[in-house]
Every structure is written in structure tokens, then in C-alpha cells.
C-alpha positions in Angstrom: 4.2 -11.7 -3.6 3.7 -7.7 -4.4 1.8 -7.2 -7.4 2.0 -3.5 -9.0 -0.5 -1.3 -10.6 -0.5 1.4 -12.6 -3.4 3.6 -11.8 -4.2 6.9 -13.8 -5.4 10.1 -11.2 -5.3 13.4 -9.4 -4.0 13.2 -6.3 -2.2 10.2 -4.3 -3.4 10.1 0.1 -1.6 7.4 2.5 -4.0 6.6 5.2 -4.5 4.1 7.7 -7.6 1.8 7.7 -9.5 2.4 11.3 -12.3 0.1 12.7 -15.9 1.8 11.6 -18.8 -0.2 13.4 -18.9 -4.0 12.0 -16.4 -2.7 9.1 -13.8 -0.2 8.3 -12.9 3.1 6.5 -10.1 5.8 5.2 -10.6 8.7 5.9 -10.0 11.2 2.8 -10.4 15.0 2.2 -13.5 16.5 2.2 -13.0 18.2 -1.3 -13.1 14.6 -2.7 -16.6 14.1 -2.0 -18.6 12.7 -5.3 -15.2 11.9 -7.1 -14.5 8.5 -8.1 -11.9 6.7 -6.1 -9.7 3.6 -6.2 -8.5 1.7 -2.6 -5.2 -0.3 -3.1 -3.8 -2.0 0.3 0.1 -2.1 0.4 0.2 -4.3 3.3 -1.2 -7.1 5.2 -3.7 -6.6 7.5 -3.1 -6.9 11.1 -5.1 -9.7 12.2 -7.1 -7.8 14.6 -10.9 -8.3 13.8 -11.7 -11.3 11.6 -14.7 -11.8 9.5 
């Protein structure tokens, strides 16, 4: 089941999540640093690294 969202903002970035140490991260442009940001996924996650 898909739910949707409607999210007010600036600027939309599709990314990838990569592995980061015991976690993980996106990676987004530097010119967003100290903006508030919102994280939706869009797909399942792979099943690679488990909690």
C-alpha cells in the first residue's frame, strides 16, 4: 500500500540511501546546510543490512 503526501517546499532531490558507518545517509547539496528538511522513502528497502 502507497500512501501519499503532500509536502510544502523549495526544491525536490532524488537520491539513493548509501551505507554510512552502523547507519545510513543522503547526500544533499551543500547550499542546504542549516535548512530544514523532510526524508520520504518511495520504496522498500533492499534487505541488505538489518538492524
Amino acid at each position: 500500500m502507497v500512501n501519499r503526501f503532500e509536502i510544502d517546499g523549495e526544491e525536490v532531490l532524488d537520491g539513493e540511501v548509501k551505507p554510512f558507518g552502523n547507519s545510513a545517509h543522503v547526500t544533499v547539496p551543500k547550499r542546504w546546510r542549516g535548512a530544514d528538511v523532510k526524508v520520504v522513502r518511495t520504496s522498500e528497502p533492499d534487505g541488505g543490512d538489518d538492524e
